[in-house]
Structures are given as C-alpha cells and as structure tokens.
C-alpha angles and dihedrals in degrees: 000000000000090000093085099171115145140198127271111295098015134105132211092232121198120222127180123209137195143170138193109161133054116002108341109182090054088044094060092041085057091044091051089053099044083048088053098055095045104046104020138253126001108240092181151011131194128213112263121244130189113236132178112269106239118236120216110228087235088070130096095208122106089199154018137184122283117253137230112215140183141138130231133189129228139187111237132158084200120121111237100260100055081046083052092045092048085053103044092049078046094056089046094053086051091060102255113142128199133202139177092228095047117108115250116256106037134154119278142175096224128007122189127197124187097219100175138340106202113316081308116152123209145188124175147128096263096024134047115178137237083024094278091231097042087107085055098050123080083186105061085036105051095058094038087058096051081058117025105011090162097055110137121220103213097212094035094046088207127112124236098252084056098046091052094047084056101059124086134243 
C-alpha cells in the first residue's frame, strides 16, 4: 500500500486521527469511513498506537485520557480547504465540539488533522500545509512512517522516516 500514486487531478491526502473519549478505537473506524465518502478512497491505514494525551501548562488537570492515534490516506480530487471543511462537519458528527473559550488540548472523542494534500503547500489564515507541527509530533510520525516512510515534506525536504529519527525521546 506504499505505492500512493494517484490519478490525474487527485491527490494522496494525509489525515491524522485520534481519540481519547468513548469508545476510541469504533469512533476512528466512523471517521475513516465518513472521510472515505467525502474525499474519496482510502490508499492507506496505519496501525493504531496509545499515546499519553498532552496537557497544556495552562491547564488545571493532572490528567487526561490516554489517546489512540493513527493516520490514513485517501484519494481525493478535492483542493485543501474543502478536505479541511469535510473534516471539520466529520469531527462535528462525531460529537466533537469546538469553541473559541475552550482550553487546547481537551479531551475529545475524535480529532482530525489535515497533515498534507499532495506535496501542496499552504499558507492562510484557517490552513497551513503540510500541519505546520506534524515534525514535531511522534505521534503523528510514528503512524505516517508504518505506512508512507518515504514521504517527502516539501518544505522540510526530509522524509518521514528521517523526521522521526530526528525527534527525541
């Protein structure tokens, strides 16, 4: 499933998930699917891993529940910000609700990044491609290498295996 060329017009498009509340494993595979029919066909899934959720230090909590996280590819002829809108109305669905007051880093019972559409690079007020903190992110890598280590980052000009050999521990 490594061989992610697409047709003319469309683009492999990277999506991380991740989960944290209910039952996290059923909510990915209905995001997956929700994904699926609105962008097109899934080229690639990676295993899924548990991580620790991250806690921002503006936060009271001690505590929060630990994610599952994984990334699949899809074939879409879709441009980025219609991908980011899909994902955005999936979340939703799923029951994730987002508000301008609410601390970063809650729990949540699905949470969608749009890693990289293509080798598209973007820069706007509501989208930055390829996810401007993915290098950053062992748990987006981790997951991106078991299925695309040769992914290229087009700014970075690194592959995935190489920008996950280069975090720490």
């Amino acid at each position: 499933m490594n061989d992610m060329s697409a047709p003319p017009g469309a683009l492999a498009t990277i999506v991380a998930l991740g989960s944290n509340l209910g039952d996290r494993r059923a909510t990915i595979d209905r995001a997956i699917e929700r994904i699926e029919a609105a962008l097109g066909a899934c080229l690639a899934r990676s295993r899924l891993i548990e991580t620790e959720a991250w806690i921002h230090p503006d936060d009271d909590a001690d505590w929060h529940p630990p994610f599952l996280n994984g990334v699949a590819v899809f074939e879409t002829a879709l441009a980025p910000p219609e991908i980011l809108q899909h994902l955005l109305t999936i979340e939703s669905a799923l029951g994730r609700r987002r508000s301008a007051d609410a601390k970063p880093w809650q729990p949540r019972p699905i949470d969608l990044d749009l890693i990289a559409a293509g080798g598209a690079v973007v820069r706007t007020a509501h989208l930055v491609l390829p996810h401007p903190r993915m290098q950053e992110r062992r748990f987006v890598l981790e997951p991106l290498v078991s299925v695309l280590p040769d992914w290229h980052h087009p700014i970075l000009n690194r592959t995935a295996s190489e920008l996950l050999e280069t975090l720490p521990d």
